[in-house]
VOLO-997577 format. One record per atom (N, C-alpha, C): x, y, z. Coordinates in steps of 0.05 Angstrom, whole numbers, plus 5000, padded with zeros to 4 digits. Example, Ala and Ser with C-alpha at 12.3 -4.5 7.8 and 13.67 -1.06 7.14 Angstrom:
residues 2
526448865156 524649105156 526449345156 525749555142 527349795143 525850015157 
This chain:
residues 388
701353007068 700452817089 700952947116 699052977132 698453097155 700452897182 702053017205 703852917221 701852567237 700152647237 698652337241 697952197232 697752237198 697652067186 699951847176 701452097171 704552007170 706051807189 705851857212 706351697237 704251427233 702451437222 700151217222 701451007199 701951127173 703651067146 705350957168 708551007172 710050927170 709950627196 708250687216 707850427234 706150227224 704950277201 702650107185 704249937166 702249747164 703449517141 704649317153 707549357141 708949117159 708849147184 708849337194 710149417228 708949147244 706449067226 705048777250 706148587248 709048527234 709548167227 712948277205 714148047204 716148097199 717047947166 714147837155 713047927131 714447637120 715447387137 717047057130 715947007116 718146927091 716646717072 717746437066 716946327069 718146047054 718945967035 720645877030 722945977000 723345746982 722345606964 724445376961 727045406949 728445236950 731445136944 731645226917 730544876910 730544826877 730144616867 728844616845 727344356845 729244056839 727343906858 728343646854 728443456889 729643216890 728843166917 730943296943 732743396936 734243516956 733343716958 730243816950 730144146958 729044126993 728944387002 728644417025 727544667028 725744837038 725845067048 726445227071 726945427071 726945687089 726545867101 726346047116 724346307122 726146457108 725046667103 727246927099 724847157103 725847457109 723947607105 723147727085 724047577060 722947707034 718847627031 717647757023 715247747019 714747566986 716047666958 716547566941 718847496934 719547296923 722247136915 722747126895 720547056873 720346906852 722047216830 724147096820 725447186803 728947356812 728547266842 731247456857 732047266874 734347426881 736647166907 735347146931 735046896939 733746796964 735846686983 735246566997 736546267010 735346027012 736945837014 735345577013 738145397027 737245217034 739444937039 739444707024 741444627021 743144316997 744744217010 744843937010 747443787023 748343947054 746643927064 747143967096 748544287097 747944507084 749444867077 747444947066 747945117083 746145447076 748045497040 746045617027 747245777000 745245977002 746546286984 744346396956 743546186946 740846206936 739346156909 738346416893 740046316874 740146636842 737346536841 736746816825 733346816802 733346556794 735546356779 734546196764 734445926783 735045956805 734245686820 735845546829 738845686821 741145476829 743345596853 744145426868 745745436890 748645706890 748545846905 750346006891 751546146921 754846136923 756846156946 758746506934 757446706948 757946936938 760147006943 763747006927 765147156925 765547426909 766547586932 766447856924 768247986922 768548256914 771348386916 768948696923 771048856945 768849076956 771549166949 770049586953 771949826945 771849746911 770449966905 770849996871 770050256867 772250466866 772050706862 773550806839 773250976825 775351106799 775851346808 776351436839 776851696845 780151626835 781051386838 784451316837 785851266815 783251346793 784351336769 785251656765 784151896783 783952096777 786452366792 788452156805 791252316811 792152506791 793452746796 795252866771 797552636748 797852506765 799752286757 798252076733 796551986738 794651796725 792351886704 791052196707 788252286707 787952206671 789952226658 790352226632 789651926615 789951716642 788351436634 785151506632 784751626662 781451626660 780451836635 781752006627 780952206604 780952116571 782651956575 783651806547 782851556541 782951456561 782751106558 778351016571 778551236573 774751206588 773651366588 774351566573 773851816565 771452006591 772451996616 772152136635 769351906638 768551756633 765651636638 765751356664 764851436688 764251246691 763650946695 761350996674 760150696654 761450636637 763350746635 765950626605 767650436632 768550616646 769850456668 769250196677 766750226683 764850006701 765549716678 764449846654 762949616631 766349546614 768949656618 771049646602 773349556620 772849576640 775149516661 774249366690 772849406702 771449326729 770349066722 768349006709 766248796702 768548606685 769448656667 771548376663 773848356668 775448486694 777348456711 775248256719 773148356741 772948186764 772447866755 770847886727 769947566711 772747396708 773847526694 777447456693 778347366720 778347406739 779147436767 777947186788 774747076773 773146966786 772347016802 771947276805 769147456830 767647376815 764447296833 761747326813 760447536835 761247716857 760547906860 761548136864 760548326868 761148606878 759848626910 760848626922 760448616954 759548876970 761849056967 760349386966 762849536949 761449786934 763549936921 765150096938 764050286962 764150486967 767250446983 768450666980 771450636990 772250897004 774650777019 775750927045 777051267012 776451507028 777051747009 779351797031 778851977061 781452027068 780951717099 782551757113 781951567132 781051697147 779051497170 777551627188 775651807184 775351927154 773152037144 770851867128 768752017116 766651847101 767751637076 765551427069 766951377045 765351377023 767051406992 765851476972 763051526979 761851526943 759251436941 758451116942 756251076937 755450856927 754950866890 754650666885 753250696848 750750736847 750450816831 747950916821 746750716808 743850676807 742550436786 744350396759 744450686757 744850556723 748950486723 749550596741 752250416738 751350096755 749250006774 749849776775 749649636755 747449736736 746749646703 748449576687 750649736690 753049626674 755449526675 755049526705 756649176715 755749006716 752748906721 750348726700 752348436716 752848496743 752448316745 752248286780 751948006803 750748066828 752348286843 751348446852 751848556877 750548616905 751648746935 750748846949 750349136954 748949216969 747949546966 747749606992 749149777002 749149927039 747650157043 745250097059 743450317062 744750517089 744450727085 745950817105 744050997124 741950777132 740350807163 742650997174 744750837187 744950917217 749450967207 749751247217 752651247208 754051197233 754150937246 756350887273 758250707262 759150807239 761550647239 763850727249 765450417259 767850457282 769450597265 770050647242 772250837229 771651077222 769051167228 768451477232 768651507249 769751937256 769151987284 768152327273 765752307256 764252567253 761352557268 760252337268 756452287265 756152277292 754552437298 753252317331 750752127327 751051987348 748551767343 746051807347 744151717327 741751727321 739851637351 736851727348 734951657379 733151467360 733951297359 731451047348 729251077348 727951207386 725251257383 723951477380 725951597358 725251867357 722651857328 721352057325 720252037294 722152127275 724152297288 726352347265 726752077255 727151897275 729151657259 727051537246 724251427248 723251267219 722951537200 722651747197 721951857179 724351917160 727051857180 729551857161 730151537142 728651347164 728851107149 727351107123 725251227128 723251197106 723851347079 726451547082 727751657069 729251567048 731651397064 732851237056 731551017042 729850867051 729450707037 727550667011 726550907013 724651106989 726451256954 729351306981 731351356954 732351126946 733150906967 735250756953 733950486941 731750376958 730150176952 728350126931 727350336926 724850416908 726750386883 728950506878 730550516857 732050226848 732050036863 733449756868 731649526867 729349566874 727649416879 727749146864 727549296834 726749086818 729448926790 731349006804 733748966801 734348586809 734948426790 734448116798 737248086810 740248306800 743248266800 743748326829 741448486845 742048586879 741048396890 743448216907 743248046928 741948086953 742348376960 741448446981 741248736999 741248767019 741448997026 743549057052 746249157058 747649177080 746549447105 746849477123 747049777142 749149837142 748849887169 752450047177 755149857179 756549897174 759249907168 760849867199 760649587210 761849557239 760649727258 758249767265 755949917286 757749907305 758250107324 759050107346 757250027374 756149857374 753249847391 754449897420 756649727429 757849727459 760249797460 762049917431 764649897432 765850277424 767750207425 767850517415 771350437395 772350677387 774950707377 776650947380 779450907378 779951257403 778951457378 778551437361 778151707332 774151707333 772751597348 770551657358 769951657392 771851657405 771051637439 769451847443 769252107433 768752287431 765152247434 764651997419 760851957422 759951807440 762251617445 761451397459 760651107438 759450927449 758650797435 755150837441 754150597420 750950777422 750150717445 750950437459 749550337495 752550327504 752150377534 753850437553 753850087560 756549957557 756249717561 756749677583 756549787607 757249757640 753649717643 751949777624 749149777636 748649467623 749549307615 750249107610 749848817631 751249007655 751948757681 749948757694 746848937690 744148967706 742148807679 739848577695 738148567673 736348827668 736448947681 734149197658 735949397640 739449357648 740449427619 739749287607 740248947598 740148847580 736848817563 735148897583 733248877569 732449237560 733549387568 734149627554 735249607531 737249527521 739149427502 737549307477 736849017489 734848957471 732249077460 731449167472 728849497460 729749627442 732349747446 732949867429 734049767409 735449507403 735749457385 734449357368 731649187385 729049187366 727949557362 727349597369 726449787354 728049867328 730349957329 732549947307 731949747280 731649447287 732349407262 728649327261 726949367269 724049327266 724549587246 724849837258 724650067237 725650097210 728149827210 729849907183 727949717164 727249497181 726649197161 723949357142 721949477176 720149537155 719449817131 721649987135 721350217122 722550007089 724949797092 725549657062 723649497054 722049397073 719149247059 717349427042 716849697058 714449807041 715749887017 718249887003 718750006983 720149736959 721249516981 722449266964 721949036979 719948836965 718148696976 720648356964 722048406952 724348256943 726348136951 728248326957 731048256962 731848176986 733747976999 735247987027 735348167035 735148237061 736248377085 738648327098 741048347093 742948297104 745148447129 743548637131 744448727164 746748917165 746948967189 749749007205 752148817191 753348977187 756248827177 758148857211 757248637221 758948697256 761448717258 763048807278 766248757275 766348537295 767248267282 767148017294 769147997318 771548207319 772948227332 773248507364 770248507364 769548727378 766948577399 766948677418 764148567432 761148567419 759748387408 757648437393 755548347419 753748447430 752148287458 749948177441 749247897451 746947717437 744447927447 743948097460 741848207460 741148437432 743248457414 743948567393 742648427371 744048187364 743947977359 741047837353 739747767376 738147627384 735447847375 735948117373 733448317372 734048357329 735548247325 735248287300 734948027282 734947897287 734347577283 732047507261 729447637281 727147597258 727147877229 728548037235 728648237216 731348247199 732348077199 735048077171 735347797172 735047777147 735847427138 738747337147 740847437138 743847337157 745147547167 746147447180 748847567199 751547567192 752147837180 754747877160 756048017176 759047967176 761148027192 763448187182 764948367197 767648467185 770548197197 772148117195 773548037208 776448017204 778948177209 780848107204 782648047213 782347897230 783247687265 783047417243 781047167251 780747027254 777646887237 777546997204 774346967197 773246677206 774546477200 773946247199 772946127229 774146137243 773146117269 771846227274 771146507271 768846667289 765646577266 766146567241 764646537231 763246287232 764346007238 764245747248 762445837281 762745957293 761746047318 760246187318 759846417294 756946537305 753946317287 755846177267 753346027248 752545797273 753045617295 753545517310 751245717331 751545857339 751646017360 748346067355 747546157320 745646257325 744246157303 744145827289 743645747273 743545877245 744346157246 743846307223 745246317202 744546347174 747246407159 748446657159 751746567153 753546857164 754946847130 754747117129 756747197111 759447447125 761547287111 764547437125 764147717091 762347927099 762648047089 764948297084 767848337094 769148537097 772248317111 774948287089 776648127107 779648147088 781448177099 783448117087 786348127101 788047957096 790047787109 792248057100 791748317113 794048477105 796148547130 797648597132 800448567148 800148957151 798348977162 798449347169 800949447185 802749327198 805849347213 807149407202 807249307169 809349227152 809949577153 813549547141 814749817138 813649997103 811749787076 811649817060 809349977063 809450247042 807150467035 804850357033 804950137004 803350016997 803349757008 801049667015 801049397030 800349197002 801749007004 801948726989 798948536991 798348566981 796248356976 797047976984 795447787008 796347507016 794947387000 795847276977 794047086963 794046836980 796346747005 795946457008 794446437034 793346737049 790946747064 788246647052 789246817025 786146897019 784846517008 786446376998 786146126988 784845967007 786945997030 786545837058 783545917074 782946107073 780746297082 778246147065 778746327045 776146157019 775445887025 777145677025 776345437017 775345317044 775745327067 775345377098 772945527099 772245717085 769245947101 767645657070 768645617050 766745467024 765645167050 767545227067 765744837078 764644837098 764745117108 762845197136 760245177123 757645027133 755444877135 754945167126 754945397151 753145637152 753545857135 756245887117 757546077109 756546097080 755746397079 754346317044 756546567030 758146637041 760746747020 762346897036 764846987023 766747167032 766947387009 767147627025 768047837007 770747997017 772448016997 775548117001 774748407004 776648427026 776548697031 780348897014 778348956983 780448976963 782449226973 782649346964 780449506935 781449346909 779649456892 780249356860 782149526858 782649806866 784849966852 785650116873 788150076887 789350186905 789450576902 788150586927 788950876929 791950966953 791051246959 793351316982 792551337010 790251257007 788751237026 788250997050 787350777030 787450477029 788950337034 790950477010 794050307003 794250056998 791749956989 792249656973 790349606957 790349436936 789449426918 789649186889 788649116871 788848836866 790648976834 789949336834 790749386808 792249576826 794549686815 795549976826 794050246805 795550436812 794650736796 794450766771 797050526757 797150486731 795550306724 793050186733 792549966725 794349726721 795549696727 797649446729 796849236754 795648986753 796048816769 797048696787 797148626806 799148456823 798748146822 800648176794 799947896781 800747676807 802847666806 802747336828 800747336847 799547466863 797147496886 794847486865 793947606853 792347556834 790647326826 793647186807 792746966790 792146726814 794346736838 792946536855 790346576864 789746806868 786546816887 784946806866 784646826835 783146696816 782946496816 784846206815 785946046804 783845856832 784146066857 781845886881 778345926875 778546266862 775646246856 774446036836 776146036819 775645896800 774845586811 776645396823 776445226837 773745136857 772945486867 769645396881 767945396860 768945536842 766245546816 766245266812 768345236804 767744846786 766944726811 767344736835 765544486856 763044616849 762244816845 759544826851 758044766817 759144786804 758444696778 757744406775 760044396781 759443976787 758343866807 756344066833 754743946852 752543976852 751844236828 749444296833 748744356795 
């Protein structure tokens, strides 16, 4: 394909419209519909509203409030100390892992999702991989998937930031979403699709000052920053929405995972609106409030994608897991109108990296934290059993 045609391809198609469809609920007289930017629905997770709240709606039509557990890696099965579990007990495989340990921990546990796998390796550096189709296959059951458009996340400080209106950047999108989409597409268990990992749009952190952030937020206090700002961040997520349309005509769009506790400017915000179905958040301040405030703020639904009530001060290596946050949290984000789930920011299996985790090195549990934050999942399952 010749450089103008290519350029013609990748602004063609969707690039004219942002491809809304109208969704229904589920049948019966409380249904209602939606926009979302999925083009086809029928057989994958949508959104819809019931009883005055945003939810998922699964493939099969029913109301569904996504708890998750993110970080699921087996690099931590693989210490000198431990490596002899993963050699013996899973016989170095992966998919033994996934389908023998991961998938009915989390059922046991009352996760019904996987939120994201990929996990912190050293700090301040990249993290893991993601899974591969055929390991999502054999956890066989919902998850989220992080396309990695754009690497400004606030806990890296390697990536310099991408030129949106460059042709590098759609032809990298088109990349991405060619490998990861095309392969996912037709997957009914993927909820959706995440970006980057706390975007630095106006903010920076001292282990990246070094780039800046991607807009200089002093251009901020002039309106032709702000309408600079907003350009660019339409262009941004116009490029991401439509490079995942031409390859997955299906799934949510679920965005920027923001840091709720960082300056997010509504010209951010407001330029990504028609191109990702909700607005998913990191937060480990205050989820409930900020989340009550941005669903408020911008009628949209928010998922508190990335959160956990850990005591990082404490004098202990390993940090302790709050089950009586995490209870308090849950049942508080379950009655926010706008909130269609929380995902714990785990890991399933503590590394040295992380330093926390729901299993340690030995596989061993942290039963009392544990059995309580089951004992709440469990608790939203049966309301929603018995409401819907």
């Amino acid at each position: 394909m010749n450089t103008l045609n290519r350029r013609q391809f990748l602004k063609g198609g969707l690039a004219a419209g942002t491809g809304l469809l109208a969704t229904p609920l589920f049948a019966g007289p409380a249904a209602k519909t939606v926009k979302t930017t999925q083009i086809d629905t029928t057989g994958f997770f949508t959104l819809g509203k019931a009883k005055g709240h945003w939810w998922l709606i699964t493939p099969e039509g029913k109301p569904f409030f996504t708890i998750g557990l993110n970080h699921i890696d087996p690099a931590s099965l693989r210490y000198p100390e431990n490596i002899e579990i993963w050699q013996e007990k899973y016989g170095g495989s992966t998919l033994r892992w996934i389908k023998e340990s991961v998938a009915p921990n989390l059922q046991k546990w009352g996760f019904n999702t996987v939120g994201w796998v990929q996990e912190v390796t050293v700090m301040q550096w990249q993290h893991s991989r993601a899974f591969t189709v055929d390991e999502y296959r054999a956890l066989d059951m919902p998850y989220c998937h992080l396309l990695p458009f754009m690497e400004s996340h606030q806990w890296e400080k390697h990536t310099v930031h991408y030129d949106f209106n460059s042709n590098d950047w759609e032809e990298w999108c088109d990349y991405v979403a060619r490998s990861h989409c095309a392969a996912l597409s037709q997957d009914p268990n993927l909820i959706g699709y995440f970006y980057s990992d706390c975007p630095c749009w106006v903010h920076e952190r001292p282990q990246n000052e070094w780039r800046g952030p991607i807009f200089d937020p002093d251009r901020l206090e002039s309106d032709a920053g702000r309408k600079e700002l907003r350009e660019l961040a339409h262009q941004y997520y116009k490029t991401t929405h439509d490079a995942i349309r031409r390859y997955d005509k299906h799934h949510l769009i679920l965005g920027d995972r923001y840091e709720a506790n960082a300056p997010v400017p509504m010209e951010v915000v407001e330029a990504a609106m028609p191109y990702v179905d909700v607005l998913s958040f990191q937060d480990f301040n205050d989820p409930v409030k900020h989340m009550d405030e941005w669903h408020k703020k911008t009628g949209k639904p928010v998922l508190l994608a990335d959160a956990a009530g850990v005591r990082f001060h404490s004098d202990e290596f390993y940090k302790p897991n709050n089950s009586a946050w995490y209870v308090e949290t849950l049942e508080a984000l379950h009655k926010n109108p706008g909130c269609i789930g929380f995902h714990l920011c785990g890991a399933y299996q503590r590394n040295k990296a992380r330093r926390r985790g729901l299993l340690d090195e030995m596989e061993n549990p942290d039963d009392v934290h544990v059995s309580v934050m089951a004992q709440a999942n469990k608790k939203i399952a049966q309301w929603m059993s018995e409401q819907f």
